[in-house]
C-alpha positions in Angstrom: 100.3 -161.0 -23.2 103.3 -158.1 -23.2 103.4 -156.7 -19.9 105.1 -153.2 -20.1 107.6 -151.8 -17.1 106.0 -149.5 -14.7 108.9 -147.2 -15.7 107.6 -147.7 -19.6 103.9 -147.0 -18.4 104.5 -143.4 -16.5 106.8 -142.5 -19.8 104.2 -142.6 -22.0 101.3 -142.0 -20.0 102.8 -138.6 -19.9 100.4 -135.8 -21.1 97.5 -138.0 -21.1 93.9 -136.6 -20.5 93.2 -139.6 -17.7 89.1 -137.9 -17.4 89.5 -138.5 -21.8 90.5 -141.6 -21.3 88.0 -142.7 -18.6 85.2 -141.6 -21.3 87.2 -143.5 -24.1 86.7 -146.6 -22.0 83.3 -145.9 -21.7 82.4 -145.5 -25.0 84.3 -148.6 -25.7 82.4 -150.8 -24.1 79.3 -149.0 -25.0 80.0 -149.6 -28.6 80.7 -153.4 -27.5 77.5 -153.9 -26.1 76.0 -152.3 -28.7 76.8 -154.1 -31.2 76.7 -157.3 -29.6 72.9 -156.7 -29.4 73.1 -155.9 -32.7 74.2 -159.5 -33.6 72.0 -161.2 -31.3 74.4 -162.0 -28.3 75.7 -159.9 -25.6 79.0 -158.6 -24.4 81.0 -160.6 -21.9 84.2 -159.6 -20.0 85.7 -161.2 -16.9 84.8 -160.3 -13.8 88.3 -159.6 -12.3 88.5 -157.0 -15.8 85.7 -155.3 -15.0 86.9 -154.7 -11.1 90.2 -152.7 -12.9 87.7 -150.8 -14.7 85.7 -149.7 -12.5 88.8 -148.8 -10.5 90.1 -146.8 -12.4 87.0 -145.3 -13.4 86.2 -143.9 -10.0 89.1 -141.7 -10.1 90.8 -141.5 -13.2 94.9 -140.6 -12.6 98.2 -141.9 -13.0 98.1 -144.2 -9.8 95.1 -146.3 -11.0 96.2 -145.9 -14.7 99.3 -147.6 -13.5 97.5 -150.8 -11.9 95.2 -150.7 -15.1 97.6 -150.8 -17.7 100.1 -153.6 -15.8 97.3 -156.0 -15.4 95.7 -155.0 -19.2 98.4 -153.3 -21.4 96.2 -153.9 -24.3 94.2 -150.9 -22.7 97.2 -148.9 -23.6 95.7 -147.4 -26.7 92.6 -145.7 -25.2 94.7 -143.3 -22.8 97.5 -143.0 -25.8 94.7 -141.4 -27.7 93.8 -138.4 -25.8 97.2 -137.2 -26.2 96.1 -136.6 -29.8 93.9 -133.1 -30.2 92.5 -134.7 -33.5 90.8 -138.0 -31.5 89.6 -135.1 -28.8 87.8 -133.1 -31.6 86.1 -136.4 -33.1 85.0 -137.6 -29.6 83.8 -134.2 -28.9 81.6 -134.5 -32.5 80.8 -138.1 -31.6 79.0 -136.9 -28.5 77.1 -134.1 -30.1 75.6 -136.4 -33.0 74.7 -138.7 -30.2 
């Protein structure tokens, strides 16, 4: 796994909507379990994953975006999309189809 620099992580974390990105999250794994189900199985993630989560989830910010993103960089994408006004307005008409 490539670990990205804490220096690296506030760069492009800059203008990122952490409250966005704590509802991206959400409606990842949403969609995970979802279609899991759909398959017949269920979603599993490890334990010490889903403690970073929820961390960050109780109060979404720089700090605990930090400590999210050095332990799980691949999580990158989900905060790097809020910066984006085009992925705002489709989550925005996911939620009201929903």
């Amino acid at each position: 796994m490539k670990t990205i620099s804490r220096q690296e992580l506030m760069l492009r974390l800059e203008g990122v909507d952490f409250q966005a990105a704590a509802e991206n999250i959400a409606y990842t794994f949403r969609e995970a379990e979802r279609k899991a189900e759909s398959e017949g199985g269920q979603y599993i993630a490890r334990k010490e994953f889903l403690n970073a989560i929820d961390h960050y989830m109780e109060k979404p910010c720089l700090d605990r975006a930090i400590i999210l993103l050095e332990k799980y960089p691949s999580c990158l994408e989900l905060f790097e999309f809020t910066k984006d006004p085009l992925q705002i307005w489709e989550k925005q008409f996911r939620k009201s189809r929903e």
